[in-house]
Backbone as a chain_set.jsonl record, in Angstrom:
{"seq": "XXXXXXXXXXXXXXXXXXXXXXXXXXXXXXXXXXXXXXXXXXXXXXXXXXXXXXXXXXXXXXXXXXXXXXXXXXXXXXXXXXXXXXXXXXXXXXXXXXXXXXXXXXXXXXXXXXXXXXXXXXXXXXXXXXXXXXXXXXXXXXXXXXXXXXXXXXXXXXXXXXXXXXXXXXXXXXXXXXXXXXXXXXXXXXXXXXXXXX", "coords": {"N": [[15.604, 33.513, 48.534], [13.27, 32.004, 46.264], [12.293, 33.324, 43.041], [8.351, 34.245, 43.163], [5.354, 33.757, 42.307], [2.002, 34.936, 42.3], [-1.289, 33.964, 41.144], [-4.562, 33.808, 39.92], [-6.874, 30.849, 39.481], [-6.951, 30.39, 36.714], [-5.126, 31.182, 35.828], [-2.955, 29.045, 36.452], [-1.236, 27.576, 34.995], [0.311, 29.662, 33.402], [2.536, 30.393, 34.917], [5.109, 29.188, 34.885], [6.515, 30.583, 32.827], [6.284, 32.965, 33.788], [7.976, 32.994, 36.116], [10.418, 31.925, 34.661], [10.827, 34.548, 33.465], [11.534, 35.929, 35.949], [13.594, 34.505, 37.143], [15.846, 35.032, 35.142], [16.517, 37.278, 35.802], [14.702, 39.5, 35.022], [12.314, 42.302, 35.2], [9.548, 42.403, 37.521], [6.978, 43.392, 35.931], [7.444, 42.442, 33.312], [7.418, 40.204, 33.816], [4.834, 39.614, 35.048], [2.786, 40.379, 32.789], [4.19, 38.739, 30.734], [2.784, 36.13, 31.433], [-0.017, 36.914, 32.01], [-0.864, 37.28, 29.42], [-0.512, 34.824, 28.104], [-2.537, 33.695, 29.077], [-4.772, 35.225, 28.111], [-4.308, 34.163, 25.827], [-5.714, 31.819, 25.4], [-8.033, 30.015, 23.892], [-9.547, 28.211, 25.42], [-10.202, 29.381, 27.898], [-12.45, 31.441, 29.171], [-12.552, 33.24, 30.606], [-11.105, 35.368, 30.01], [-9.714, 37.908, 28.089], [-8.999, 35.64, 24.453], [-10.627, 33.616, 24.714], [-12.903, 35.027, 25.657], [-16.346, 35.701, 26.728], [-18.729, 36.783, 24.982], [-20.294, 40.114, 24.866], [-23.764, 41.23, 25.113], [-24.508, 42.253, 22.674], [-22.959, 40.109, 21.103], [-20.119, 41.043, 21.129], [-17.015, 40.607, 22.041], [-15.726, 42.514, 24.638], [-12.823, 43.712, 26.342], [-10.515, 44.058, 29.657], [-8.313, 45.166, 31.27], [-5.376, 45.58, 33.519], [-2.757, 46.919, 35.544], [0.014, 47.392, 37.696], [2.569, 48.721, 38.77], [4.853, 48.047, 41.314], [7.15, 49.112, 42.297], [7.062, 51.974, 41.573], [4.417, 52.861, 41.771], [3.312, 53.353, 39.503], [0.022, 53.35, 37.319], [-1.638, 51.445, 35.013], [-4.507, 51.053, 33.13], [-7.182, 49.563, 30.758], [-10.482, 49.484, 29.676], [-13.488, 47.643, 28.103], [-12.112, 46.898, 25.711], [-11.756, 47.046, 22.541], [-10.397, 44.763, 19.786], [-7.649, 44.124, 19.894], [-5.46, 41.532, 20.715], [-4.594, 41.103, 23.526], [-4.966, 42.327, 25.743], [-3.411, 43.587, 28.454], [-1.242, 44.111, 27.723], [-1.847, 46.554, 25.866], [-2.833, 48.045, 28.325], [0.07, 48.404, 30.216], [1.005, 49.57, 28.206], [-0.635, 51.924, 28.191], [0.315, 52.806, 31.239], [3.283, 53.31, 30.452], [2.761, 55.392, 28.808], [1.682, 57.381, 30.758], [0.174, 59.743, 30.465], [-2.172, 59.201, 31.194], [-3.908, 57.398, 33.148], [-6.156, 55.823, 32.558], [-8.1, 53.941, 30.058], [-10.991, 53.777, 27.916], [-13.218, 52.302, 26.05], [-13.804, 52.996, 22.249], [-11.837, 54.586, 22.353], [-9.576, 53.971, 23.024], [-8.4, 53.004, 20.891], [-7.249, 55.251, 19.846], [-4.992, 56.391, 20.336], [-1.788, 57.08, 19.709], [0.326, 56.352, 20.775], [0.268, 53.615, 21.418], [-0.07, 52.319, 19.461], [2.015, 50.432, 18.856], [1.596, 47.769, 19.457], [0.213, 44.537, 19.177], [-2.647, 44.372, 16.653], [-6.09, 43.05, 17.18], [-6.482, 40.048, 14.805], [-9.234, 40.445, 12.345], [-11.214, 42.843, 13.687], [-14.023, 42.56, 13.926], [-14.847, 40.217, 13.774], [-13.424, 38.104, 15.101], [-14.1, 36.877, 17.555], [-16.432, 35.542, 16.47], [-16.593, 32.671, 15.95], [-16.114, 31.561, 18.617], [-17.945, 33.173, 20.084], [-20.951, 31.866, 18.618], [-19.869, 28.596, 19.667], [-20.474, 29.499, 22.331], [-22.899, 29.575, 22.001], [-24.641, 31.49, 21.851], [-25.44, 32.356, 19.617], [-28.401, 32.491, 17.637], [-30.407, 30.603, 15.913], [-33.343, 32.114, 13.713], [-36.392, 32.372, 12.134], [-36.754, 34.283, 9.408], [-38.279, 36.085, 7.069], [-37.252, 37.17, 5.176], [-34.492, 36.51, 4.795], [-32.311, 34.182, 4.432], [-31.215, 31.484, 6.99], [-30.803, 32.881, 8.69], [-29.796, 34.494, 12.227], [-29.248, 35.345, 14.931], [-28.225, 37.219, 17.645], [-27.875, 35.927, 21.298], [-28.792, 36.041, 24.796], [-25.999, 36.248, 26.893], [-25.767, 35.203, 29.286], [-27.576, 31.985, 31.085], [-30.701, 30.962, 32.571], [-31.431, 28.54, 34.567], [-33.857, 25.888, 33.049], [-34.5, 27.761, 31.176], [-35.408, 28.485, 27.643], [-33.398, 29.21, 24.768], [-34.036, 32.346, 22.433], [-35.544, 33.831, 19.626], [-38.075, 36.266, 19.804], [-39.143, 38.037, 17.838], [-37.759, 39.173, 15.175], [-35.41, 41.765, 14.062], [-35.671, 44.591, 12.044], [-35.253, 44.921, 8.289], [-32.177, 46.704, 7.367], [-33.674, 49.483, 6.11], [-35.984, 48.563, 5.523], [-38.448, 49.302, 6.493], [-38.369, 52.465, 5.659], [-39.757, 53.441, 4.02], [-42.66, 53.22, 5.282], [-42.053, 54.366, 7.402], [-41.186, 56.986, 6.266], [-43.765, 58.363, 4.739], [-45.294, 58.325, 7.068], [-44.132, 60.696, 8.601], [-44.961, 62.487, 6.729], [-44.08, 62.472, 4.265], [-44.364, 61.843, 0.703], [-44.907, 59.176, -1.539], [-43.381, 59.487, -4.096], [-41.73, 61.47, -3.017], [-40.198, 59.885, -1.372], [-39.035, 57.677, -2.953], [-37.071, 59.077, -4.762], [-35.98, 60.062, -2.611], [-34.645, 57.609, -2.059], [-33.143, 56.374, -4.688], [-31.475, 59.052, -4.664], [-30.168, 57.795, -2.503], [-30.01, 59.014, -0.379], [-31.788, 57.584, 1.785], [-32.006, 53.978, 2.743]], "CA": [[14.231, 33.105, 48.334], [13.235, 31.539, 45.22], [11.157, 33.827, 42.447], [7.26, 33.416, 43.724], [4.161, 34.699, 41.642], [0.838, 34.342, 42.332], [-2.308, 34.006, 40.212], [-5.817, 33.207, 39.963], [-6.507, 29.344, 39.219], [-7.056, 30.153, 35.318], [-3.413, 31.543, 35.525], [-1.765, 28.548, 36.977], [-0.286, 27.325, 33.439], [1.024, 30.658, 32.855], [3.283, 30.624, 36.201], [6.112, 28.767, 34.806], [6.829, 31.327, 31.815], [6.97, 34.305, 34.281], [9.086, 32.186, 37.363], [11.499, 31.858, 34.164], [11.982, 35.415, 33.865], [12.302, 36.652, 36.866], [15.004, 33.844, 37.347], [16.698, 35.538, 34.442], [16.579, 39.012, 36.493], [13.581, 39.659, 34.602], [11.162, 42.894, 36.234], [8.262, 41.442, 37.991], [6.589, 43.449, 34.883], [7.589, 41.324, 32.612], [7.059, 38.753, 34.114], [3.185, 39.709, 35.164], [3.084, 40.946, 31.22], [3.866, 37.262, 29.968], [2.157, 35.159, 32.354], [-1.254, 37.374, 31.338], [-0.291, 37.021, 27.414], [-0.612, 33.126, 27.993], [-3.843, 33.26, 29.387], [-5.448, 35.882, 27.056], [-4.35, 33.648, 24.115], [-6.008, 30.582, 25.514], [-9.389, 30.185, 23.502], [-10.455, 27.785, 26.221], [-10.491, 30.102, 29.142], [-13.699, 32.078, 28.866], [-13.103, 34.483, 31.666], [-10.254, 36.808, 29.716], [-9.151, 37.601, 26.204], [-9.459, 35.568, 23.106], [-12.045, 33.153, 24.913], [-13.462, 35.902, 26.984], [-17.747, 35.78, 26.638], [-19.207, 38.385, 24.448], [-21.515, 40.949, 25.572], [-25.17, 40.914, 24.549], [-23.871, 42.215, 20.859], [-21.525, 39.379, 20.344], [-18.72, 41.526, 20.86], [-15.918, 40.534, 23.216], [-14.666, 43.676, 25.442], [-11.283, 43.396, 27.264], [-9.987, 45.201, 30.363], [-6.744, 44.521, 31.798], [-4.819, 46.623, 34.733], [-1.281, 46.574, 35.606], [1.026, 48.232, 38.553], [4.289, 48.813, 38.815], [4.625, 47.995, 42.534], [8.166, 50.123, 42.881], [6.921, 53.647, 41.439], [3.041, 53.026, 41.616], [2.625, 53.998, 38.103], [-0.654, 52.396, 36.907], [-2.683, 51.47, 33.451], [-5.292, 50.248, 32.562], [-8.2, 49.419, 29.568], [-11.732, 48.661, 29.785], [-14.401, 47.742, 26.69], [-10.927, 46.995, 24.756], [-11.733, 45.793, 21.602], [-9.272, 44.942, 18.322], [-6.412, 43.593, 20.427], [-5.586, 40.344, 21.457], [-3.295, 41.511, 24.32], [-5.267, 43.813, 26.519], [-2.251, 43.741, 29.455], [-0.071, 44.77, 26.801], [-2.648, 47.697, 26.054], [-2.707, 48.226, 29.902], [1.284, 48.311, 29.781], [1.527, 50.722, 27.283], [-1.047, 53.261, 28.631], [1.132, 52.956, 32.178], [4.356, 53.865, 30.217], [2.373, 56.638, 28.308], [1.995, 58.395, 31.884], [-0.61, 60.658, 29.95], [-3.725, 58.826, 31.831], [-4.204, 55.848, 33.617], [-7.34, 54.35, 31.544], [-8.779, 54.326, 28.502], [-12.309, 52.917, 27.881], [-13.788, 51.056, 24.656], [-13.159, 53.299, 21.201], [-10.677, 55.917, 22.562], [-8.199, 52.902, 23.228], [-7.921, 52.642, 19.793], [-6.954, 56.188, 18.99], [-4.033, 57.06, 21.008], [-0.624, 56.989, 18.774], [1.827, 55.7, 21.626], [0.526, 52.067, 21.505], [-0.402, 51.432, 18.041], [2.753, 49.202, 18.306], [0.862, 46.758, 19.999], [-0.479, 43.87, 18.074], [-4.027, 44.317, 16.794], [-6.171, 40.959, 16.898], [-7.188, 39.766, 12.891], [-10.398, 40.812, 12.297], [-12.071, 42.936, 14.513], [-15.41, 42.198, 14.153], [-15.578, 39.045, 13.468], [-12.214, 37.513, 15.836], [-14.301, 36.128, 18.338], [-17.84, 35.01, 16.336], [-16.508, 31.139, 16.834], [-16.322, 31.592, 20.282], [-20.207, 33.201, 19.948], [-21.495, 30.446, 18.307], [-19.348, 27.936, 21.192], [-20.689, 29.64, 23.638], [-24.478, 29.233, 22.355], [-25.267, 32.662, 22.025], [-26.316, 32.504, 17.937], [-29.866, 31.536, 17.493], [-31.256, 30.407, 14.204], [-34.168, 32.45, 13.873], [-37.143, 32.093, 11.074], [-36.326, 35.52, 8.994], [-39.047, 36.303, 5.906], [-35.72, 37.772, 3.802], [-33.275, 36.175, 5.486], [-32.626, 32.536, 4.698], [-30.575, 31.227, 7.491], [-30.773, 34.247, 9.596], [-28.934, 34.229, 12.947], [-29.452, 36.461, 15.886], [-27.166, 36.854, 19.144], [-29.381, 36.032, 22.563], [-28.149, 36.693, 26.244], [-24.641, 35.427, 27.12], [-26.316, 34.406, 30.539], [-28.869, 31.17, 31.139], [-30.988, 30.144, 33.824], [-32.04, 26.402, 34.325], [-34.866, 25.624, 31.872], [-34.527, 28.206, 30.009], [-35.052, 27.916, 26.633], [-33.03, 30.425, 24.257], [-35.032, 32.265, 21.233], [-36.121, 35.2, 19.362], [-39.189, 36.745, 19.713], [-39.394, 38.996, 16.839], [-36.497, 39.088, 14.319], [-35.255, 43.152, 14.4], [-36.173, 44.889, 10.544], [-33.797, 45.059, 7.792], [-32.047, 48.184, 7.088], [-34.765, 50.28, 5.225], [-37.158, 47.826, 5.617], [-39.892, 50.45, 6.937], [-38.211, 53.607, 5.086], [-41.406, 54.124, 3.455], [-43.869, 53.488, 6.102], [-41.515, 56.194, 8.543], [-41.366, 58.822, 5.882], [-45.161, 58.667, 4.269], [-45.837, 58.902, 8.648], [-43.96, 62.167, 8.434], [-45.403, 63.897, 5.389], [-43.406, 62.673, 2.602], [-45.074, 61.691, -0.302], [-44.477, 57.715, -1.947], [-42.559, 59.786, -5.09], [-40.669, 61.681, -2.139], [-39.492, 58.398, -0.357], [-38.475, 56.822, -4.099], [-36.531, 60.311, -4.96], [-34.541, 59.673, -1.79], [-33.741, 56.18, -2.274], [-32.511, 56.735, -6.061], [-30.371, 59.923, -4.353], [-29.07, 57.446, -1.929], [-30.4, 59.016, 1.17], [-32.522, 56.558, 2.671], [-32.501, 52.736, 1.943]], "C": [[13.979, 32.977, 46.827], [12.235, 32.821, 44.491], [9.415, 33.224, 42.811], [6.346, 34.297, 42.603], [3.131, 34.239, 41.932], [-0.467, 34.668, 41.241], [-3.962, 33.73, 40.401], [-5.849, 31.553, 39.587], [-6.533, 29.336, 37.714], [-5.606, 30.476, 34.707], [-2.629, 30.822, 35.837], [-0.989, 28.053, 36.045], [0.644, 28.239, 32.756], [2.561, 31.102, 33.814], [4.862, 30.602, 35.865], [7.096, 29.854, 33.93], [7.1, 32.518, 33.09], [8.12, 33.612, 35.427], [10.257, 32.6, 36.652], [12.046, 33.452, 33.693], [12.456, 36.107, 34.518], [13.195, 35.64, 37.809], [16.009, 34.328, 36.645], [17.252, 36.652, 34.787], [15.97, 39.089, 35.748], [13.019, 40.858, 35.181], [10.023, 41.788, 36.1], [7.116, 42.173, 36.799], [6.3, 42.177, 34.071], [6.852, 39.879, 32.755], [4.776, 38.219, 34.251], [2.635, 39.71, 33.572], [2.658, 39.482, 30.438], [3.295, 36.219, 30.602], [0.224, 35.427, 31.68], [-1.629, 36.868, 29.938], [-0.723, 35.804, 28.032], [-2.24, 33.149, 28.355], [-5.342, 34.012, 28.615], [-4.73, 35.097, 25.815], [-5.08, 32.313, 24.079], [-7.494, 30.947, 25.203], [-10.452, 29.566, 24.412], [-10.835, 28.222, 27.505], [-11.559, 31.205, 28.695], [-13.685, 32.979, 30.001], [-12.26, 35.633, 30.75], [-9.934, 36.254, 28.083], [-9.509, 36.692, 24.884], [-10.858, 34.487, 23.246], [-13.016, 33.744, 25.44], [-15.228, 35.475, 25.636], [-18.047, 36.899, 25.828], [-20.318, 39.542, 25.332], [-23.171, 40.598, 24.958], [-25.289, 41.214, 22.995], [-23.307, 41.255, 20.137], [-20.471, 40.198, 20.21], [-17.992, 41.466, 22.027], [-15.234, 41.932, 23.917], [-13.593, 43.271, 26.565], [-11.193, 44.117, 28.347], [-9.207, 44.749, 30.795], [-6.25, 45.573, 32.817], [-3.275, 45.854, 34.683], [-0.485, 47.879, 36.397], [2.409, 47.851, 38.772], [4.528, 49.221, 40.469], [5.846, 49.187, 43.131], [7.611, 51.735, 42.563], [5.688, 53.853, 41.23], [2.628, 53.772, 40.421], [1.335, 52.525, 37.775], [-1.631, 52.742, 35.356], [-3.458, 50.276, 33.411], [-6.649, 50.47, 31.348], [-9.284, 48.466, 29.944], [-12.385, 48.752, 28.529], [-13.183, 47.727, 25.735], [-12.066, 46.185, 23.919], [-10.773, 46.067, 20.33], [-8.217, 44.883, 18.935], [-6.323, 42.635, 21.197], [-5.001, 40.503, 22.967], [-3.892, 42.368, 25.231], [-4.387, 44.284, 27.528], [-0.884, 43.956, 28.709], [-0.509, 46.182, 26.373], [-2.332, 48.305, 27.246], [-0.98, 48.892, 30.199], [1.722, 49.775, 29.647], [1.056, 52.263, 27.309], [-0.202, 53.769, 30.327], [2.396, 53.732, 31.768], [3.754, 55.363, 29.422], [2.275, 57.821, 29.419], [0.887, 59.196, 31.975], [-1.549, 60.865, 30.954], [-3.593, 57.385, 32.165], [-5.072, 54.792, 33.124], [-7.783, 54.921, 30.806], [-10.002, 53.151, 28.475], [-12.382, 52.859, 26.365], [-13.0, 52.319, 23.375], [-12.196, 53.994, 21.811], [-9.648, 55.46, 23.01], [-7.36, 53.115, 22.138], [-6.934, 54.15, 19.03], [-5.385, 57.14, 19.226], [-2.258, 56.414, 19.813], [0.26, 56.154, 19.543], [1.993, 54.323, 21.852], [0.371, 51.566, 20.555], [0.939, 50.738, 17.876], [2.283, 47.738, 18.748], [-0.026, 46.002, 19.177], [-1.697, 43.581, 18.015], [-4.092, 42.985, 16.477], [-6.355, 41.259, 15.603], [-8.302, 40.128, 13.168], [-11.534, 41.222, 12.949], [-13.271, 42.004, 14.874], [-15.671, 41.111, 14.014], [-14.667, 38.022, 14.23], [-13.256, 36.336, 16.592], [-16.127, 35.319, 18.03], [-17.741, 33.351, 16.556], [-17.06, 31.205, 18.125], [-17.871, 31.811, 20.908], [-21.14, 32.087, 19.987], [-20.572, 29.471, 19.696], [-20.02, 27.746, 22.047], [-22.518, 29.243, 23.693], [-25.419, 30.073, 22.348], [-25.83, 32.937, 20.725], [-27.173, 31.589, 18.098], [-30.091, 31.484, 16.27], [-32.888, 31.351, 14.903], [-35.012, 32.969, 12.533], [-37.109, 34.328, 10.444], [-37.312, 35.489, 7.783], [-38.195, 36.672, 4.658], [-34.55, 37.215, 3.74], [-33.182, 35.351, 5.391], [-31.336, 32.282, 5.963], [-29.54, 33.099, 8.319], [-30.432, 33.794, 11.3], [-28.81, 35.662, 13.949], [-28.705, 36.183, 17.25], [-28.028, 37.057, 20.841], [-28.463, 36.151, 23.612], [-26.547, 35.637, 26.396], [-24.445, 34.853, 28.426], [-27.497, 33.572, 30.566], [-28.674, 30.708, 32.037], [-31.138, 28.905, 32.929], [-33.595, 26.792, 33.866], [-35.083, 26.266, 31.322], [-34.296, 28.567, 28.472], [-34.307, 29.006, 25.025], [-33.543, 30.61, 22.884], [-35.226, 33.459, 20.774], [-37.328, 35.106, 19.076], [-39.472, 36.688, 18.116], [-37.591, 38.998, 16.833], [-36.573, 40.87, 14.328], [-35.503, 43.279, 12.32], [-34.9, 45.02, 9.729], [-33.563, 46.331, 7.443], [-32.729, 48.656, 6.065], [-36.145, 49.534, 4.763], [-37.856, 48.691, 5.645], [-39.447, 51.85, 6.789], [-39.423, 54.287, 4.669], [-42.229, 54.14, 4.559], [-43.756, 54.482, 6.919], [-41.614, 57.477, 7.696], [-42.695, 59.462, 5.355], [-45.856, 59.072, 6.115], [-45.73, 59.911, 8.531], [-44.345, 63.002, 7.453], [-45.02, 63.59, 4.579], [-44.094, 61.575, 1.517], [-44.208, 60.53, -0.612], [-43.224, 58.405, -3.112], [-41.997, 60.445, -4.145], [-39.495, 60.584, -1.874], [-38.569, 57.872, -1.764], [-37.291, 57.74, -5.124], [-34.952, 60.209, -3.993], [-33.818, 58.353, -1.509], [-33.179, 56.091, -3.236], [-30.896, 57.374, -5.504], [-29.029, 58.949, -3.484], [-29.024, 58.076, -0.737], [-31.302, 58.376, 1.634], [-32.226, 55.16, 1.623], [-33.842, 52.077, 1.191]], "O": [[14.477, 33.847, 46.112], [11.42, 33.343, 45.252], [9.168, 32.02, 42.757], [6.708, 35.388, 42.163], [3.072, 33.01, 41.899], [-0.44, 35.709, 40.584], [-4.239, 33.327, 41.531], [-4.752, 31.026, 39.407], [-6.141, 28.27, 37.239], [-5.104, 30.191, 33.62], [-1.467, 31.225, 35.772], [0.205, 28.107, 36.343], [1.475, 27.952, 31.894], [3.42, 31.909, 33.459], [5.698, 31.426, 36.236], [8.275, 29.995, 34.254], [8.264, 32.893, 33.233], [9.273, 34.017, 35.278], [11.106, 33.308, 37.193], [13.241, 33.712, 33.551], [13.418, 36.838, 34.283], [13.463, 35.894, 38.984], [17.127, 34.244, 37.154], [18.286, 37.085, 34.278], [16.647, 38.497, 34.907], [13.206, 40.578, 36.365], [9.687, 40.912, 35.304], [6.157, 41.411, 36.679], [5.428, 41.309, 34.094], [6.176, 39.028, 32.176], [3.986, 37.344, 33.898], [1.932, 38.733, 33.315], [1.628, 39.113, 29.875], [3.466, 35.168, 29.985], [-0.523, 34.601, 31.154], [-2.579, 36.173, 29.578], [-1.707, 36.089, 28.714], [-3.02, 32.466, 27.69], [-6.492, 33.577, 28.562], [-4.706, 35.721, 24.755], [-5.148, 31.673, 23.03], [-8.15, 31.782, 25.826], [-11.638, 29.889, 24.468], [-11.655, 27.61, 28.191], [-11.268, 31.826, 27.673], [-14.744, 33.484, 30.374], [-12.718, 36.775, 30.754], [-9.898, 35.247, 27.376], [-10.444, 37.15, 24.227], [-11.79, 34.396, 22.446], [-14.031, 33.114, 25.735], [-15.278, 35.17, 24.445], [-17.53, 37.985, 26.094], [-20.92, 39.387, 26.395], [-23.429, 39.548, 24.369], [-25.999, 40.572, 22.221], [-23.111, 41.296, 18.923], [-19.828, 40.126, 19.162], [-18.267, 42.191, 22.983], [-14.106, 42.251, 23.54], [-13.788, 42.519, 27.52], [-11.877, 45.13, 28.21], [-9.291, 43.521, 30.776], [-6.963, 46.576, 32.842], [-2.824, 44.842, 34.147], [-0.366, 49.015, 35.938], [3.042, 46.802, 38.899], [4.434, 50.376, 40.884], [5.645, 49.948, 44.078], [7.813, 52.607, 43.408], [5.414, 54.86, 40.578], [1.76, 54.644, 40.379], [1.51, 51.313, 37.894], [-2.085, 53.772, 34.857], [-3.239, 49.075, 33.567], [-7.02, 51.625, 31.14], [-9.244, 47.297, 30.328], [-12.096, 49.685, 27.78], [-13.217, 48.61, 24.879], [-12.848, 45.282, 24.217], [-10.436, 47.176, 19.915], [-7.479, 45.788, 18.547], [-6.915, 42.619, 22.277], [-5.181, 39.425, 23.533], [-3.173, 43.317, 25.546], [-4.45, 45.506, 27.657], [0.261, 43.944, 29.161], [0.348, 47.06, 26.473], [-1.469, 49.181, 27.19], [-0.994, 50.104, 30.419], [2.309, 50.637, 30.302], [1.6, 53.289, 26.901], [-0.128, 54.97, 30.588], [2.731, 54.692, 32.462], [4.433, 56.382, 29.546], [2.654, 58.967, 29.178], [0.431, 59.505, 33.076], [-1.855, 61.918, 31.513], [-3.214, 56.455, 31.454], [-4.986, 53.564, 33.145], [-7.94, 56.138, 30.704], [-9.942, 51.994, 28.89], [-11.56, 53.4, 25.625], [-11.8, 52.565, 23.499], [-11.238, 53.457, 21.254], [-8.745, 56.191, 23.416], [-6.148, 53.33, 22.141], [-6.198, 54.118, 18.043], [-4.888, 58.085, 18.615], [-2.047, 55.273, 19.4], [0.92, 55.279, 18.982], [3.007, 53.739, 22.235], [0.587, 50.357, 20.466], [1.146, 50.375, 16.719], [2.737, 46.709, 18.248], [-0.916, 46.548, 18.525], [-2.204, 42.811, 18.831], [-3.325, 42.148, 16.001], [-6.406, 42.411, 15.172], [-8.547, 40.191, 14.372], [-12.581, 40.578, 13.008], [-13.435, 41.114, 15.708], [-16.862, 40.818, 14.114], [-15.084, 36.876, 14.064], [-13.228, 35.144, 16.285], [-16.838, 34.775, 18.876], [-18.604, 32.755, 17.201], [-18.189, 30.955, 18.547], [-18.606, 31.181, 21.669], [-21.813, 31.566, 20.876], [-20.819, 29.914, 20.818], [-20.343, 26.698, 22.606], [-23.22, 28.868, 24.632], [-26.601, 29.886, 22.634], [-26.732, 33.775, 20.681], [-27.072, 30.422, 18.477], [-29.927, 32.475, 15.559], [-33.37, 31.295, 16.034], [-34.504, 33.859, 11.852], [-37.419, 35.306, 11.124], [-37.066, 34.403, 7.259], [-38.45, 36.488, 3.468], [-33.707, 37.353, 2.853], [-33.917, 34.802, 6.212], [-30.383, 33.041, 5.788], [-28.529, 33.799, 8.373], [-30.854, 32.684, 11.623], [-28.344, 36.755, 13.626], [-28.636, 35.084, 17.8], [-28.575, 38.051, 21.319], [-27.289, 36.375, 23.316], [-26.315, 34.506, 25.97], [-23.454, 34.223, 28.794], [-28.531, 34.106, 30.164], [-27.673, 30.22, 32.561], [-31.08, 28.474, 31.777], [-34.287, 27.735, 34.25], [-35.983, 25.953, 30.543], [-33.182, 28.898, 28.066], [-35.191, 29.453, 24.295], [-33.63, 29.659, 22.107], [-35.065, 34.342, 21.616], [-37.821, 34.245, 18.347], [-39.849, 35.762, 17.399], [-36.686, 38.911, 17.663], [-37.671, 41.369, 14.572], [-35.494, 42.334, 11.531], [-33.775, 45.181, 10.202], [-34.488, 47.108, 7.209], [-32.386, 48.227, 4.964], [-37.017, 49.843, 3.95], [-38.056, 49.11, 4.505], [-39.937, 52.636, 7.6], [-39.893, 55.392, 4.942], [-42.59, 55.276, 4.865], [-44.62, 55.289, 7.26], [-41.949, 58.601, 8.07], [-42.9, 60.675, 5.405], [-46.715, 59.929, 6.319], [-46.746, 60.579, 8.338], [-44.025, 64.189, 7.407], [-45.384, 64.26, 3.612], [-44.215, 60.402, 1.87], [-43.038, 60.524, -0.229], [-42.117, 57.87, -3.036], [-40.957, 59.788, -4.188], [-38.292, 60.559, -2.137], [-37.369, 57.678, -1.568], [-36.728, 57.199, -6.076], [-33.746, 60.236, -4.239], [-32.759, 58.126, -0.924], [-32.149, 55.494, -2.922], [-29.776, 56.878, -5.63], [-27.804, 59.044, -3.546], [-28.098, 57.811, 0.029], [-31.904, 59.266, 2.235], [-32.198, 55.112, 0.394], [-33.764, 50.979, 0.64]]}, "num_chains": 1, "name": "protein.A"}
C-alpha cells in the first residue's frame, strides 16, 4: 500500500513533501512535522502560523498538537508566540515528556526547545499581516499624528470599522490621578523628575 496522509484542505500543498518522506522510510512524525512547517510558513493561509489572524491586540497566538500514534506520547502549545514553527514547538514539548502543554509566555521559558527557530521580531512579525487583514484603523489622535489603533479581527455585514475614543498616552493623566489621591502639583513634578511616574 502506497504512503497515504491526510489533511485539512489548507494542507493539500503540503501532502507531497510528507508522501516523500515516508517513501524514504521516513516516521509518520516527520512526515506530519514537515507537511505542518509548509503550511505555517504560508503568509497566505490565515487559519495557522505566519498568516494566522491576530487577536484583538494584533498579536498572532499559535497552538499546534502532535501524537505519536505508536507510543501515544503527546505535545502540544497554545497562545505560542515568537516562533514561526508552532508543530515544531509541539514536537519538542512531546519529546521533553515533562508535560504535554504549554500555554502563551511559559512556552518561551523552558530550556529543552530553545533550539527551535524563533520567528524575527516578535512583536512586530506579523503587523503586515494586521494591516492585510484590516484590523489597523487610522484614528484622529490630538498628540499623535498618524495614530493607528487595532479594531476587532471579526466583521459583520455593514459594519463600519472605527475608534470611538483613542486610549490616553502613557502619563497622559499622571497628574489628574495623583492630585485625585492627595498629592500635591510639586508632589506629581518631584515624581516625574525622580522617574517614577510619567
Amino acid at each position: 500500500m502506497p504512503p497515504t496522509i491526510v489533511s485539512s484542505g489548507n494542507g493539500r500543498g503540503a501532502l507531497p513533501s510528507g508522501i516523500r518522506i515516508l517513501a524514504r522510510g521516513g516516521s509518520a512524525l516527520d512526515a506530519v512535522e514537515a507537511c505542518a512547517r509548509i503550511v505555517e510558513s504560508d503568509p497566505s493561509d490565515n487559519t495557522v502560523g505566519y498568516g494566522g489572524l491576530p487577536n484583538v491586540l494584533g498579536v498572532v497566538e499559535l497552538d499546534a498538537s502532535i501524537v505519536d500514534g505508536t507510543t501515544h506520547a503527546a505535545g502540544s502549545v497554545a497562545a505560542l508566540t515568537g516562533f514561526l514553527h508552532p508543530i515544531t514547538v509541539a514536537r519538542a514539548v512531546m519529546e521533553d515528556r515533562a508535560i504535554t502543554n504549554v500555554t502563551g509566555a511559559y512556552s518561551n521559558s523552558r530550556p529543552t526547545w530553545r533550539h527551535v527557530a524563533k520567528a524575527p521580531a516578535e512583536t512586530t512579525m506579523w503587523m503586515a499581516q494586521t494591516a492585510a487583514s484590516g484590523m489597523l484603523i487610522a484614528a484622529p489622535h490630538p498628540r499623535v499624528p498618524d495614530y493607528r489603533a487595532v479594531g476587532l479581527p471579526i466583521r459583520w455585514d455593514r459594519q463600519r470599522p472605527g475608534v470611538r475614543r483613542v486610549p490616553p498616552l502613557l502619563g497622559e493623566h499622571s497628574a489628574d490621578v495623583l492630585t485625585w489621591l492627595g498629592y500635591t502639583l510639586d508632589d506629581v513634578r518631584n515624581l516625574q523628575t525622580q522617574g517614577v511616574v510619567q
